[in-house]
Structures are given as C-alpha cells and as structure tokens.
N, C-alpha and C positions, 0 to 999 in steps of 0.2 A: 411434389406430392406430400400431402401432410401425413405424420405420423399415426398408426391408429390409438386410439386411445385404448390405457389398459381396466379392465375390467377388476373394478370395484364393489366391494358392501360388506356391508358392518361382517366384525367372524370368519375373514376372509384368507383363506391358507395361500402361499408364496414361496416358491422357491427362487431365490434372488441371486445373482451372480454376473459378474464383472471384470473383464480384462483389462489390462494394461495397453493405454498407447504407443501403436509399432511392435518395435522390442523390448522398451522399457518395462522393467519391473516395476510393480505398484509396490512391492514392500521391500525396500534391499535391504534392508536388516530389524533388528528387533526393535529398533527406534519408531521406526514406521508401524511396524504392526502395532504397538502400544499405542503410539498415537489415533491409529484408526480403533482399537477397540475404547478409547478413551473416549470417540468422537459419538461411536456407535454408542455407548452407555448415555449421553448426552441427549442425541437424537430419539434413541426411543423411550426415556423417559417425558421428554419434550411433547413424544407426539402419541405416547401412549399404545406403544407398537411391542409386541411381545416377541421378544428374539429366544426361539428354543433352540437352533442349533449353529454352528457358524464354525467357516474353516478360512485361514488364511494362506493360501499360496504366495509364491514367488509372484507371479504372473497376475495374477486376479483374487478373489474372496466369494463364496456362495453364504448364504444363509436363509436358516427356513424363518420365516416370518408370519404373524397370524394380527391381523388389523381390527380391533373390537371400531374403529373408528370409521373404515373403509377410506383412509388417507394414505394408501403407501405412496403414490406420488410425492405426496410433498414429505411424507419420509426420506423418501430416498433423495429429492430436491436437496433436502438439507445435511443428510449423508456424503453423500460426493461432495458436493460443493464445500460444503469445510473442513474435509479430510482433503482434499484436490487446494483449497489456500493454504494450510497449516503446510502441503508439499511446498509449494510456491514461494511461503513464507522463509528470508531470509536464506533465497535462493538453495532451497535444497533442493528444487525443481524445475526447472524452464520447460511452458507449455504445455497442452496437455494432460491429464495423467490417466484417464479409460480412453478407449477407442472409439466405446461408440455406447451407444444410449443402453441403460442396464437392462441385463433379461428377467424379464419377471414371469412366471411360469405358475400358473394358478391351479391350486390342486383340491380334489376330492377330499373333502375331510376324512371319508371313510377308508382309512386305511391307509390312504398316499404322504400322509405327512409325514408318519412312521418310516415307509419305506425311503423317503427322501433323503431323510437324516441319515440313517446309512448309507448311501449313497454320499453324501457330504462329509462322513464323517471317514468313511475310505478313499476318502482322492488323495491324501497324501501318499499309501497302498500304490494307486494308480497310478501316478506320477513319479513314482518312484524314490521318495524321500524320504520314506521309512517302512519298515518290510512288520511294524506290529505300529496299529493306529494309537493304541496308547502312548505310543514312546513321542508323538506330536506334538509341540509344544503351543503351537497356533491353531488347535478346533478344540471345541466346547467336548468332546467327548469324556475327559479325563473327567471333569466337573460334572457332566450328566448320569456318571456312574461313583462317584464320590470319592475320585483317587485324588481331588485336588478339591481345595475351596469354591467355591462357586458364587461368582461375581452376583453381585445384588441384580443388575438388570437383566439373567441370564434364566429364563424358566427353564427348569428343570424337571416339575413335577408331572407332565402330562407326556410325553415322551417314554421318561418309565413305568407313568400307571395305568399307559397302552400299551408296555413289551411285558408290562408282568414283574415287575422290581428291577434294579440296576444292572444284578447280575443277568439275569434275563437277558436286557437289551444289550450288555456285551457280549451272552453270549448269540445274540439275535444280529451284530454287528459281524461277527466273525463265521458267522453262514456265508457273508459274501454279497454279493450286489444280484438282488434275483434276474434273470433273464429278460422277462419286463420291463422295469427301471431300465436297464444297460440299453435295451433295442431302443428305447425312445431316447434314450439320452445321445445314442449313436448317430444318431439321424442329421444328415445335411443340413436341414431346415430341421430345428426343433418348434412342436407344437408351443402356444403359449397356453394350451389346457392339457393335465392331466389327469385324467379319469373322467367325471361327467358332474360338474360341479354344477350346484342351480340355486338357485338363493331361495325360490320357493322350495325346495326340497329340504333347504336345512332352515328352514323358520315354520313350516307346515308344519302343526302341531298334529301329534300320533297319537289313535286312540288307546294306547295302552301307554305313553309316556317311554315305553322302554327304550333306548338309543341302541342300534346296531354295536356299537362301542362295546356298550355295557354287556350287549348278551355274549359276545365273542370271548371279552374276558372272561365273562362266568365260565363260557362252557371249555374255555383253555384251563381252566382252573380245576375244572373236573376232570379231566384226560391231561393233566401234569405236562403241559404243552408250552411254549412262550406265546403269547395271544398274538404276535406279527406273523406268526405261521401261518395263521388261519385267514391270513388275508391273502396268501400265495395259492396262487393256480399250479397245479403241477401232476403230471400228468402220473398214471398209475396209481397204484393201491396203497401211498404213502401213507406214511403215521399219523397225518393228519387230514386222511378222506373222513374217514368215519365222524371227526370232529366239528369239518365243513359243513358235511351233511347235516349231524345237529344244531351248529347254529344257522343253515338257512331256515329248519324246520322252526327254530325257536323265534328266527327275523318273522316266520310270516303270523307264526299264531306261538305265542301270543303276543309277537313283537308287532303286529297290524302294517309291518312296512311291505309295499312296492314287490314284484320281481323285479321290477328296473331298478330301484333302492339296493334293494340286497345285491343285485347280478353288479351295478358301480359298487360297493363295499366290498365284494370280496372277489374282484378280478374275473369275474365268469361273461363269457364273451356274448354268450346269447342267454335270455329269459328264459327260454324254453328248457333250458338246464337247469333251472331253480324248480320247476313242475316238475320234474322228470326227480329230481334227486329227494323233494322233498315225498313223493310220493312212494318211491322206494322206502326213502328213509323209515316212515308211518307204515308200510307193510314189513319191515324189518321190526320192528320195536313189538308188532303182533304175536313174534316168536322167539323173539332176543330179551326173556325178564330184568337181564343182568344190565343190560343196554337201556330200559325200560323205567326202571327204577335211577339209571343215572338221568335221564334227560327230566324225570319227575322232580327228583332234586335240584337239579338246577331252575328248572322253573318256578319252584318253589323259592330260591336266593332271591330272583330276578322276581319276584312278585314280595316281595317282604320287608 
C-alpha cells in the first residue's frame, strides 16, 4: 500500500518530528546534534523553509516549520538524507538512523503554531532531562527569548510578536503544555491535522483586511494579557473570558471573518458559541462604559 501523500501549499505550518532507529539514538553526543543543526541551516536556506522552533533529543528532534514554497517534502528529503550520510560517513553509523518516515502534522495558523512551540520547547521538561527549559542546551528556546545568540537561519521574530515580547513567551512557556495540545499529542494514532487548516481560508482575502492575529494582540494588549492566552479554551470565569469575548466580537465586526474562522482561531468547539458570546458580549458593552470605551479603543489601533 502506498504511502499517503502529505499535504502541501505555499504558508504552510508543520510540526515535524523523528525517531531513532530501534533503540539507537539519533544524537549521542554534541557532535551529532551540531552536525544536524549545521545540516538543518543548509537545508533550509537551500529550500527556503523557515525553521522557528526546534528541539534536539536523545531519541529523535521535532521542529516547527512554516513552507513560503509548499516543498517540505523535499525539505525534509534532504534533511534526513544527509544528516543520516554525514552518520554513516566514516563509520560513525551502520544502517539506519530514523525508524520510520517523518511525522509531519499540519497546523492552523491561528493560534497552533504558538501552542506547538511550547509544546516543543518543554519536551526536554517532559522527558525528564531538565527540570527548567532554559537550562537546555539543544532547543531554540534560549535564542527565541534572547538568552543566547540566535543562529542566522533560526526565525525568531513571529513566535514572540504572537506571545507579546520574549518575556511573554517565556513566560507563556512556563504555563505549561495546555490540555488541548497534551490530549492530541497523547493519542495512539496522532492526527496529521491540527486545528482546521484550509488554504482557501488563509489566501481568501477579508473585507476589512484585519487578521484574527492581529486583533487578538491588540485586545491582549488592552487587558495587559500574553496574547497565547487568548487562544486557550478554558473553562470558567478566568482572566481571560472577558478578553475572548472581545476579540471574538472584534473577529466578527470589524474583523469581517467566519464563526467557523474565529471558532478554528481561538479553540471553541462549536460556532454556535461565537453567536452566543458575541451577543452577550454587545449586550454587556450597553451597560459596561468602562468596558465600552476599551473595546472603542482598540478598534480604533486595529483600524489606524
């Protein structure tokens, strides 16, 4: 049976990750990991692939990936393949070196890339090799939040100016891996999509131009929030209901996008909950001045 093909196009988010053949480690020491992120700087300047987040294990490596080209294939073609010779080469390796074809896990731009990175950037947490993620020597996090240089083919800048500044995203890092991420990541069989990614949804032009992105920052920025919060579902009267609430109001008018847009951007299970909350929300703002005048402001940013 042939393998399915993976789903491709231009702008395309990725979460990539790869075991080691058997029991063999893929990196026994820091020779190998250098070698591989030496290979990796090669390959995606080669193929024009943006590497924002990346962690090395013992065992395997994950990285978030985003394809202006819609070639991870043969990104990845060329990744393995001559980090897997370079092994090979002058017998540091006999046969081998992944187990089995890489996972590629295609994600919602709205909001999931964010969440993934964390996710990636706490496996060593998880795996028990360091009990604070900064003290990691092999993931991009140290360099995403400016505790370390930060290698030329490594983006940095989109990661933190969707958590809100560096300090933000570490401290958006050390919330933890939300319940969401964890359940799907948990799963026997992992999906190869997470969230509801569509290519006509992120190339269909909006009549107000404004991007879900953008309005989520603003209105984290007016309720002094880290803007990855506001992509988490959770349940009760947290700190950031009331902030949800404003940016679904602000996604639909004057943001012109979807209940199905907004309900994939910000974790909400059903549409019928973006009607329901937005319609509160405009019957609250009739009596809330203080409330009223903040969401006027920010619409104000978001149109200027």
């Amino acid at each position: 049976m042939s393998r399915p093909a993976r789903i491709v196009y231009p702008g395309a988010w990725y979460h990539v990750f790869a075991n080691g053949n058997g029991a063999q480690p893929v990196f026994e020491n820091g020779e190998f990991g250098a070698a591989f992120l030496s290979v990796l700087s090669e390959v995606a300047a080669a193929t024009a692939v943006e590497v924002h987040a990346y962690c090395l294990l013992t065992d395997g490596y994950h990285l978030l990936l985003r394809t202006p080209r819609a070639n991870l294939p043969q990104m990845m073609r060329q990744l393995n393949g001559q980090y897997a010779h370079w092994c090979r080469r002058d017998g540091r390796r006999d046969g081998r070196v992944f187990d089995r074809r890489y996972r590629a896990v295609l994600l919602d731009p709205d909001g999931w890339p964010l969440r993934v990175s964390r996710y990636i950037h706490l496996e060593p947490v998880r795996t028990q090799l360091v009990a604070d993620p900064l003290l990691y020597r092999w993931s991009s996090l140290r360099a995403l939040v400016g505790r370390s240089d930060s290698p030329p083919w490594l983006t940095t800048r989109t990661l933190v100016r969707l958590a809100g500044g560096a300090d933000a995203y570490l401290a958006y890092v050390g919330y933890g891996v939300d319940a969401e991420t964890a359940a799907f990541y948990n799963r026997q069989r992992i999906s190869p999509v997470l969230g509801q990614p569509r290519m006509t949804a992120s190339t269909k032009p909006r009549a107000s131009g404004i991007e879900i992105a953008d309005i989520v920052r603003r209105v984290a920025e007016a309720f002094s929030l880290p803007p990855a919060l506001l992509y988490e579902s959770k349940r009760g009267r947290g700190a950031q209901a009331t902030p949800r609430a404003v940016a679904m109001l602000l996604a639909r008018s004057p943001g012109g996008h979807s209940l199905e847009a907004i309900a994939d951007a910000l974790s909400v299970q059903h549409r019928s909950t973006i009607s329901v909350t937005v319609r509160r929300c405009r019957e609250r703002l009739k009596r809330d001045n203080e409330l009223k005048e903040r969401v006027e402001a920010i619409s104000r940013r978001l149109a200027g």
